[in-house]
C-alpha positions in Angstrom: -23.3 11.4 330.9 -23.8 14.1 328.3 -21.3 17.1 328.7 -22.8 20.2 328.1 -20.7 23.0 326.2 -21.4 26.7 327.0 -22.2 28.7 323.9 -19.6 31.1 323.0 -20.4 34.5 323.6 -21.1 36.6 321.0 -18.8 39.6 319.8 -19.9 42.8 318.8 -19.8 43.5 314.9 -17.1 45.9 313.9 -17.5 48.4 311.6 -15.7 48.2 308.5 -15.4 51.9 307.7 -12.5 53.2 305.8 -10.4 56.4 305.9 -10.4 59.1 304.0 -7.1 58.1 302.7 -8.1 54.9 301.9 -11.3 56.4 300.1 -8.6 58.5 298.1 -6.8 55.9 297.2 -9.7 54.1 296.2 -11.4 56.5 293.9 -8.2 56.8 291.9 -8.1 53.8 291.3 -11.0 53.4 290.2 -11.4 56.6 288.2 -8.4 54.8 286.6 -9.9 51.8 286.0 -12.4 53.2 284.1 -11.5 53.0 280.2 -13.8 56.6 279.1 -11.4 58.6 281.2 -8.4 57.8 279.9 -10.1 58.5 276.6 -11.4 61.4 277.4 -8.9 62.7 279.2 -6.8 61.7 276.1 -9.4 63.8 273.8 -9.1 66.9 276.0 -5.6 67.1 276.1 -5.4 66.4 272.2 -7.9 69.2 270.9 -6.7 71.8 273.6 -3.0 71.2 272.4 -4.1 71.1 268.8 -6.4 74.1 268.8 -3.4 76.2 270.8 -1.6 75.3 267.5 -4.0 75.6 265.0 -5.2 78.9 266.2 -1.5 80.4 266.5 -1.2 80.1 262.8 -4.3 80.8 262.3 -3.9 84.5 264.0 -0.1 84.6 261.9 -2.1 83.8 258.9 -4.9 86.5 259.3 -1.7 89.6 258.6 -0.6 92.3 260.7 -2.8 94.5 262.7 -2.3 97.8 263.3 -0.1 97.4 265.9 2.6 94.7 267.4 0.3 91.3 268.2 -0.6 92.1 272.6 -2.2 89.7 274.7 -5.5 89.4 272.7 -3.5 88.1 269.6 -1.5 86.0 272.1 -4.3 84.3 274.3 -7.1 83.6 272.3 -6.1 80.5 270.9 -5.9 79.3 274.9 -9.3 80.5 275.3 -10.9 78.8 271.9 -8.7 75.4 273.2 -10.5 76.0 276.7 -14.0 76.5 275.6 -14.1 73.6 273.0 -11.5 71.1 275.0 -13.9 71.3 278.4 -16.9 69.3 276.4 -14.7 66.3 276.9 -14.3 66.8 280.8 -17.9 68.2 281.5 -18.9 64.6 280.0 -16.2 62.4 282.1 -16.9 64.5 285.3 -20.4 63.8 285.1 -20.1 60.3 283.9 -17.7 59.5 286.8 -20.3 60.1 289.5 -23.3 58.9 287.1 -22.2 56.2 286.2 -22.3 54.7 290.0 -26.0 55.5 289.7 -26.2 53.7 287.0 -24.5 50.5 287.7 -25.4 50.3 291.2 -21.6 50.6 292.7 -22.3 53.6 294.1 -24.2 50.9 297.2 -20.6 49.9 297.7 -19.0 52.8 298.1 -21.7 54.1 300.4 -21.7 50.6 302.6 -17.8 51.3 303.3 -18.4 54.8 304.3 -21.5 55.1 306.3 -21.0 58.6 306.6 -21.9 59.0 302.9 -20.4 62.7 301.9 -16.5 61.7 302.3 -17.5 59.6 298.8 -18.1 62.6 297.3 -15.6 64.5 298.6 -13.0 62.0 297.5 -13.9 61.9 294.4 -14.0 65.5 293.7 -10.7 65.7 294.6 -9.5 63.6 292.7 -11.0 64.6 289.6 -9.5 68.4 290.4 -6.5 67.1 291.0 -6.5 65.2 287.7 -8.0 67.5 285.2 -6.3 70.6 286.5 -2.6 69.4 286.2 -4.3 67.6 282.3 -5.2 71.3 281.6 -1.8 73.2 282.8 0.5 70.3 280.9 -1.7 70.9 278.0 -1.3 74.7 278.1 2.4 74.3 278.4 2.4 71.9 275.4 0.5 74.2 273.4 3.0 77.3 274.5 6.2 75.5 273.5 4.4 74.7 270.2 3.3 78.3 270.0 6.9 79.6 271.0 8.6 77.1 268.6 6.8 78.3 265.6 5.5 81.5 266.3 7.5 83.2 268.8 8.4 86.5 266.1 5.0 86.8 265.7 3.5 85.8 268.8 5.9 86.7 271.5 4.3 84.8 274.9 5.8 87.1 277.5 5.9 84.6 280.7 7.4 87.1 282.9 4.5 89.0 282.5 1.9 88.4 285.7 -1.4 89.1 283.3 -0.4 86.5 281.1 0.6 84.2 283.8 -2.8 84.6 285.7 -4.2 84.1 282.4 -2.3 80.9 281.4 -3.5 79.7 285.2 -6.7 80.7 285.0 -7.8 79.0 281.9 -6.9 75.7 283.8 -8.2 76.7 286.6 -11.7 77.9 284.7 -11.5 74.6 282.9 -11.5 72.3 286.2 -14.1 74.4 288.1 -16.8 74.1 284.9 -16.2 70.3 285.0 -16.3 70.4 288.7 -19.9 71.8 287.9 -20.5 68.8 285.5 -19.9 66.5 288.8 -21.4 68.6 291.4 -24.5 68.6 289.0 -24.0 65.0 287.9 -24.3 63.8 292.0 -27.5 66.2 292.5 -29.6 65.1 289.6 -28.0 61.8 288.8 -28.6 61.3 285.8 -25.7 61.8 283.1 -27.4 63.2 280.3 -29.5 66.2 282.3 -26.2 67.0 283.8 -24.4 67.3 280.8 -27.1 69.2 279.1 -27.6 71.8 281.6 -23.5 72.5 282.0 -23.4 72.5 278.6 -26.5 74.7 278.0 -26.0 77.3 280.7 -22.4 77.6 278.8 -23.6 77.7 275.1 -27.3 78.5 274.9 -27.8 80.7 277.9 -25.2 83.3 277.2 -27.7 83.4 273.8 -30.6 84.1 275.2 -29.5 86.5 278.3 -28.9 88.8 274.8 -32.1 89.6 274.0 -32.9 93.4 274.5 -34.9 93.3 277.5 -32.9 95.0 280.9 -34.0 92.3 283.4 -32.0 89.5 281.3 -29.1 91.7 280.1 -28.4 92.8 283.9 -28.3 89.0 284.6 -25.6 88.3 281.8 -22.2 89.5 283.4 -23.4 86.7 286.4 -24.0 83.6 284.6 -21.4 80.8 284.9 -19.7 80.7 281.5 -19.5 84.7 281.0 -18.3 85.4 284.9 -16.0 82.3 284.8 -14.1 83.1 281.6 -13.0 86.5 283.3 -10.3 84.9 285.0 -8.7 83.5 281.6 -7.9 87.0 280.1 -5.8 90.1 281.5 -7.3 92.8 282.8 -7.1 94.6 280.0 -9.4 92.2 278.3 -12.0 92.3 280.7 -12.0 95.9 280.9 -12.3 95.7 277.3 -15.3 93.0 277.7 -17.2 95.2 279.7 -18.0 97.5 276.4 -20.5 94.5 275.1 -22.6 94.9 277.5 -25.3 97.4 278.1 -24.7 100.9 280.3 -25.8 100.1 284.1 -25.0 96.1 283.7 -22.2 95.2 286.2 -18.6 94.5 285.3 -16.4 92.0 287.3 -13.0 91.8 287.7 -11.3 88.4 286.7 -11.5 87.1 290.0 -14.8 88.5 290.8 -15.9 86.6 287.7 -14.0 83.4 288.7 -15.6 84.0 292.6 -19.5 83.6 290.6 -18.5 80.6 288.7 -17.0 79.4 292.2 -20.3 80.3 294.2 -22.3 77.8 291.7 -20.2 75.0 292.1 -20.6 75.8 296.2 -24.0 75.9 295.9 -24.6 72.6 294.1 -22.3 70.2 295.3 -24.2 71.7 299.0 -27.3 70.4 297.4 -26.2 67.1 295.9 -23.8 66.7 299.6 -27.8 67.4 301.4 -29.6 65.2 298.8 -27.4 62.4 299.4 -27.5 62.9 303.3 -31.2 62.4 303.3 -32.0 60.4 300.7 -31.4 56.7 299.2 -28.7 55.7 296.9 
């Protein structure tokens, strides 16, 4: 006689979803892993530390003004370093997400959070976290150099708040325009229309938005680049910045001008969160 064996009942799948933690953990590792961003990181942090440098003697070198050197003699070779050192992170933020199109691993990522957004959200953090402390160590670099060399000439007052808030700022102005890169890079997914519209809107808009026609000069105080690199100067430096610009066109404070950069990068990571919500890998 043939024994007959029950079949063994069958157990419900379990989901393999992981934590936010875990997805933390994850992303830096893998933004690690990654050999551009060490590279590029490496690049930022060179040319922002160099141009602080080069820019301090260069402003020693130009002679005495009229006056004892104030914070526009002492901060502009933090701005210069900010404006030409972010290329290298608006190109590794978008890359970081791109790239995932690209190769496809973004599937993965996906299949071990079904919920989709915390991806993103993990990996914007981590690339804040990373690029602003990159951009504060490289600021303080370039402000021992500066104070080592040049501190007759260029006294850098650190008990004052302006220049404190200023010093901050051009970090924090930094890691929100490469923020934008990634926001940008996860809406449109493709890394070379991300990079050329942060790019753009930062050098070739800001062009254009002079032409003599009121429409486009009332726009100008608003657009990313302009508003955003309020918050890297003192007060007296925006007041001062609000001369350029045509009677009747709004002037914003440094944090109103950081609040507009802010309000882009809001508005398009919403869209690229939405797009990836409803939408395929």
């Amino acid at each position: 006689m043939s024994t007959v064996t029950a079949p063994a009942p069958a157990r419900p799948a379990t989901k393999t979803s992981l934590s936010f933690a875990h997805l933390l953990r994850s992303e830096w590792i893998k933004f690690w892993t990654v050999r551009s961003a060490a590279w590029s990181l490496s690049i930022f942090f060179v040319v922002t530390v160099a141009l602080i440098a080069l820019m301090s003697l260069a402003v020693v070198s130009s002679g005495p003004n009229d006056g004892p050197p104030g914070p526009d003699d002492v901060l502009a070779p933090y701005t210069v370093a900010a404006q030409l050192g972010q290329v290298a992170l608006v190109v590794l933020a978008a890359l970081a997400i791109t790239g995932e199109y690209t190769t496809g691993m973004i599937r993965s990522s996906l299949t071990a959070a079904p919920r989709r957004t915390p991806v993103i959200w993990a990996k914007f953090i981590v690339l804040a976290v990373v690029f602003f402390v990159v951009a504060i160590v490289a600021n303080a670099l370039g402000a021992l150099l500066q104070q080592l060399f040049f501190s007759d000439d260029l006294p850098l007052d650190l008990g004052d708040p302006q220049i404190l808030r200023a010093l901050f700022g051009t970090a924090l102005y930094t890691t929100t325009i490469a923020l934008l890169s990634f926001a940008l890079g996860a809406l449109v997914r493709h890394s070379a229309a991300a990079i050329a519209t942060v790019l753009g809107a930062l050098l070739v808009l800001p062009l254009l938005f002079q032409i003599p026609w009121k429409p486009l000069q009332e726009m100008q105080p608003f657009l990313p680049g302009i508003a955003g690199s309020n918050i890297t100067q003192t007060d007296a430096q925006v007041e001062a910045g609000w001369e350029t610009f045509p009677p009747g066109v709004a002037h914003l404070t440094a944090w109103e001008g950081y609040a507009v950069l802010a309000a882009y990068l809001v508005v398009v990571l919403v869209a690229a969160l939405v797009r990836l919500k409803k939408s395929d890998a």
